[in-house]
N, C-alpha and C positions, 0 to 999 in steps of 0.2 A: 444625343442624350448625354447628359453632364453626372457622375455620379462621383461626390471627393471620396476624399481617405475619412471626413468625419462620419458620414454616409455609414462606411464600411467595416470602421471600427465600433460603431452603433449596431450593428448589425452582430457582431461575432460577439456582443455582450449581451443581445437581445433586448433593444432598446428601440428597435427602430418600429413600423408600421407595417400589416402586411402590402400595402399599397409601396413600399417602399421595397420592400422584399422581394417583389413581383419586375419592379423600375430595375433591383438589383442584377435578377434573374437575365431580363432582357439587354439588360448592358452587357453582359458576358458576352450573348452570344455576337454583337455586335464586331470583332473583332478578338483578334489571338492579342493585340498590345493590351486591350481591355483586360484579359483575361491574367497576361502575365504583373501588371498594377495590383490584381485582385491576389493572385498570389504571394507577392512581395510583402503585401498590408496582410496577409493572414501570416505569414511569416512572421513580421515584427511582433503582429500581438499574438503569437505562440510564444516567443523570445522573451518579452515582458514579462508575463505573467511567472517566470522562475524567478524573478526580482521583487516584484512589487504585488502587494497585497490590495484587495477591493479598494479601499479606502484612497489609494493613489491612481484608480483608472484615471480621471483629469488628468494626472501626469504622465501620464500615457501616453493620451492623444496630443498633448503638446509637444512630448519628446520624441515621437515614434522614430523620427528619422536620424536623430542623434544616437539613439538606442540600435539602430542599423547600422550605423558607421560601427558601432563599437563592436556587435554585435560576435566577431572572430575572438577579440580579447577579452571580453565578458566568459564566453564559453567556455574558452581554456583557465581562466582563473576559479569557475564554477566546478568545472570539473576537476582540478585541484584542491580544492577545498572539500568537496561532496564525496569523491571519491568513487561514485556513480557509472553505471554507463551511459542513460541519459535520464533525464527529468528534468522535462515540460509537464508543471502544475499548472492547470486550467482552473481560474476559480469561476468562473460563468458560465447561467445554462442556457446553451440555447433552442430554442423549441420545434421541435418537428418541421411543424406545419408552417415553418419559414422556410425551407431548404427549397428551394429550386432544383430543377435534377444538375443544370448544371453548377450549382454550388455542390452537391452532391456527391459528385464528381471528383471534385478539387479538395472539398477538405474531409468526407464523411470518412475516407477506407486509412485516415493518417491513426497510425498505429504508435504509442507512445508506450517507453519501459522505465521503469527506476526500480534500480537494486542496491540494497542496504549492504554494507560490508558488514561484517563482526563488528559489534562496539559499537553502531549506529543506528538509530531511532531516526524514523522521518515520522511526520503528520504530514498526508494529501488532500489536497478538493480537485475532485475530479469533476467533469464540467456539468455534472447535474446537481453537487452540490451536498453529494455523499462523502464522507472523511473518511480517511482509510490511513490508520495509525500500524505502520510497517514495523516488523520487529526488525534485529538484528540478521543478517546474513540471508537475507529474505528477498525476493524480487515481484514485482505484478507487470502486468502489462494489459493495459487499456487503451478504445478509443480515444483522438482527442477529442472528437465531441459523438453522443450518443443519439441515434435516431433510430428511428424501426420497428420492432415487437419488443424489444428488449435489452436491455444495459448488461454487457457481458464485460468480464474482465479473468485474467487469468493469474494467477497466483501459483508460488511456488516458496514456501516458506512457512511463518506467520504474519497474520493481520488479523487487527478487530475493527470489523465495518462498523459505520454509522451512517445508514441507509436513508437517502432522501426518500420519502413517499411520493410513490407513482404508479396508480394499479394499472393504469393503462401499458406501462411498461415496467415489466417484474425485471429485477437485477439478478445477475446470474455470476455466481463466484466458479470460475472452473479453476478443476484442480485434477490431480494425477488419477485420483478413483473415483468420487464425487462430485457432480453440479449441483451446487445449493441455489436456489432459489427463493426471492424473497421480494417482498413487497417495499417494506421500510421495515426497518428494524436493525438494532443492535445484538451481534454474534462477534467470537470468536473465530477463528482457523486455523490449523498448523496441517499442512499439508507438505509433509518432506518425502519423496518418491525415494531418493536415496536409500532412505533408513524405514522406508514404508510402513512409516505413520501419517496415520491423520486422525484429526478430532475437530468438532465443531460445537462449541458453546454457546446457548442463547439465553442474553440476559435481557432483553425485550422482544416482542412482537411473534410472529411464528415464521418459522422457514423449514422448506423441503429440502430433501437428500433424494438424490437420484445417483445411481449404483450406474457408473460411465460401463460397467463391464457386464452387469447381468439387467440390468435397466427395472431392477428393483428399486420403488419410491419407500421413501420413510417421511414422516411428519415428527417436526420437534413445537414443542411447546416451553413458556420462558421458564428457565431455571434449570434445564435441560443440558445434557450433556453427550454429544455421540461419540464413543472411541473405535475404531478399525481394531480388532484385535485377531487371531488366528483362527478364531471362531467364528467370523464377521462381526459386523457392525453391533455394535452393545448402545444402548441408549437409558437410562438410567440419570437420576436426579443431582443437579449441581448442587453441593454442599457449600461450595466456598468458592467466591471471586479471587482471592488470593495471588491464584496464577497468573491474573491476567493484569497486575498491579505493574506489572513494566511499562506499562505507558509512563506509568507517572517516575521510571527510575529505580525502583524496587523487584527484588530479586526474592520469592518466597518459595523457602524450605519446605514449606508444611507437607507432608508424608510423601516427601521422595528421594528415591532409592538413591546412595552416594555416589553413583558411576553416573544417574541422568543431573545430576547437580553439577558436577563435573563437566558435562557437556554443558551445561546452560553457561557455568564460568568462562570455558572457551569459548560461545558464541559472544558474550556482552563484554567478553576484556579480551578478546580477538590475542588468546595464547592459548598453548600448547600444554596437555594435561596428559601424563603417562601415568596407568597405577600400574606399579611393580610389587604389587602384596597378590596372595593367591585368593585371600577372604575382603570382599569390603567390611568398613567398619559401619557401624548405626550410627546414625545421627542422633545424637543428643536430647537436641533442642524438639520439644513438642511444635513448637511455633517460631519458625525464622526468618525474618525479615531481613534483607541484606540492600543497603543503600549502593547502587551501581557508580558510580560519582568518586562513593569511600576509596575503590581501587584494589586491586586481587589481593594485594598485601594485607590490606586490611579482611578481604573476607575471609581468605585463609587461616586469619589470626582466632577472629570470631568465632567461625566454625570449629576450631583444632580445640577451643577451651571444652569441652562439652565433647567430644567426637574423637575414638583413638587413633589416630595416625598420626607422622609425622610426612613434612614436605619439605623440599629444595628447590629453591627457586633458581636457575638459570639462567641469568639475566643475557648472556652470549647470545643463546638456543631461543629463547622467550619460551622456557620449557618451564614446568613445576611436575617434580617427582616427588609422587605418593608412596610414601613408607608404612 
């Protein structure tokens, strides 16, 4: 039985037939050399896909093997630039009921992580087709391709899902206190074990909370907002998108305390924020928007017009002292 690398690459994009799927299945087991060919080609198009977007699969499968040879100095220049620990972006789905057990096998249990430093925004497509816009200093870790009862991924920071639809298989955000659960729909997350908080936003569709420690359920509805607080779970109406304007590079003020603003600066301009006053000061501004791009210089500048303190910035330390 003959099966090429075009075959194969057709397959991991879900292109191919299940007749083909089936031809795929039985060439595996034919042979360990079959199987390590099968490996090698899911390797390259794991590899790809951190370079090239839909639009250049074609050049894909023309370059696959060029893309192999480079494959060492690619990585290391990837992760020089990203700053990452790893990230393999999958933008293809592929569907269940192609998987051979021994496909199975070889690529279902492959575990993939990307972690944002301070100062970094990603946008991901994970292989079903879900976007998962990563804050700053934030990490997830997902299958690289999803089969089952269910699309699980695990979180440890912020994200705002953008959830493929698939009732047959509900997606599942897990985090330090709660499994959200959901169909398709757009939510936020901030789930920091650390400083043990989390909250969950939903600006379309509905999604459950399940309480990982007393295995109490909550249901939200859109517009909806859940905070963890010392009392549990609070769930109460979303007033204003605002916070979640960091996708797009904006940093918003609007009614928060100046020690968590402080922290947001630290996470998005990846410096160090000491307050040496015994009282925080009030923020000024009713409504403030802070462009992330502009640079700590500049927000400190903005904020300090309107808001009493003074600051010093240490350029040595990458420190800024609140007076």
């Amino acid at each position: 039985m003959k099966v090429d690398r075009d075959l194969m690459f057709r397959f991991f994009q879900n292109e191919n037939t299940e007749e083909e799927a089936d031809m795929l299945g039985r060439w595996l087991k034919e042979s360990e050399e079959n199987e390590q060919e099968f490996r090698k080609a899911y390797d390259v198009f794991l590899v790809s896909q951190m370079f090239l977007s839909s639009k250049d699969v074609e050049k894909v499968r023309r370059d696959a093997e060029r893309y192999m040879q480079r494959r060492k100095r690619i990585l290391r220049t990837a992760g020089m630039a990203a700053g990452i620990a790893a990230s393999l972006v999958i933008g293809f789905f592929i569907s269940d009921r192609f998987f051979t057990r021994p496909i199975r096998e070889l690529v279902g249990h492959s575990t993939l992580a990307f972690s944002n430093s301070p100062g970094q925004i990603t946008t991901l497509t994970l292989s079903d087709g879900t976007t998962v816009h990563l804050n700053a200093d934030s990490r997830i870790e997902y299958p690289a391709v999803f089969f089952g009862d269910e699309r699980r991924v695990s979180l440890d920071g912020e994200a705002i899902f953008d959830v493929s639809h698939n009732e047959d298989m509900p997606f599942v955000v897990e985090t330090f206190r709660y499994d959200i659960e959901v169909l398709g729909t757009r939510f936020d997350v901030i789930a920091d074990e650390d400083g043990g908080r989390f909250s969950a936003a939903l600006m379309e569709g509905s999604i459950s909370l399940l309480d990982r420690n007393t295995g109490q359920g909550y249901m939200m509805s859109p517009d909806q907002i859940a905070v963890l607080s010392d009392d549990g779970l609070e769930i109460s109406g979303l007033e204003s998108t605002d916070s979640y304007l960091w996708t797009d590079g904006i940093i918003s003020a609007a009614g928060m305390p100046f020690d968590r603003l402080m922290e947001e600066f630290e996470k998005y301009y990846n410096i160090k924020i000491v307050i040496r006053r015994d009282t925080l000061p009030e923020i000024g501004y009713g409504r403030l928007r802070i462009r992330i791009s502009d640079g700590i210089s500049k927000a400190m500048e903005l904020l300090s017009k309107t808001t009493d303190f003074n600051w010093i910035y240490d350029s040595a330390g990458n420190v800024i002292y609140i007076d």
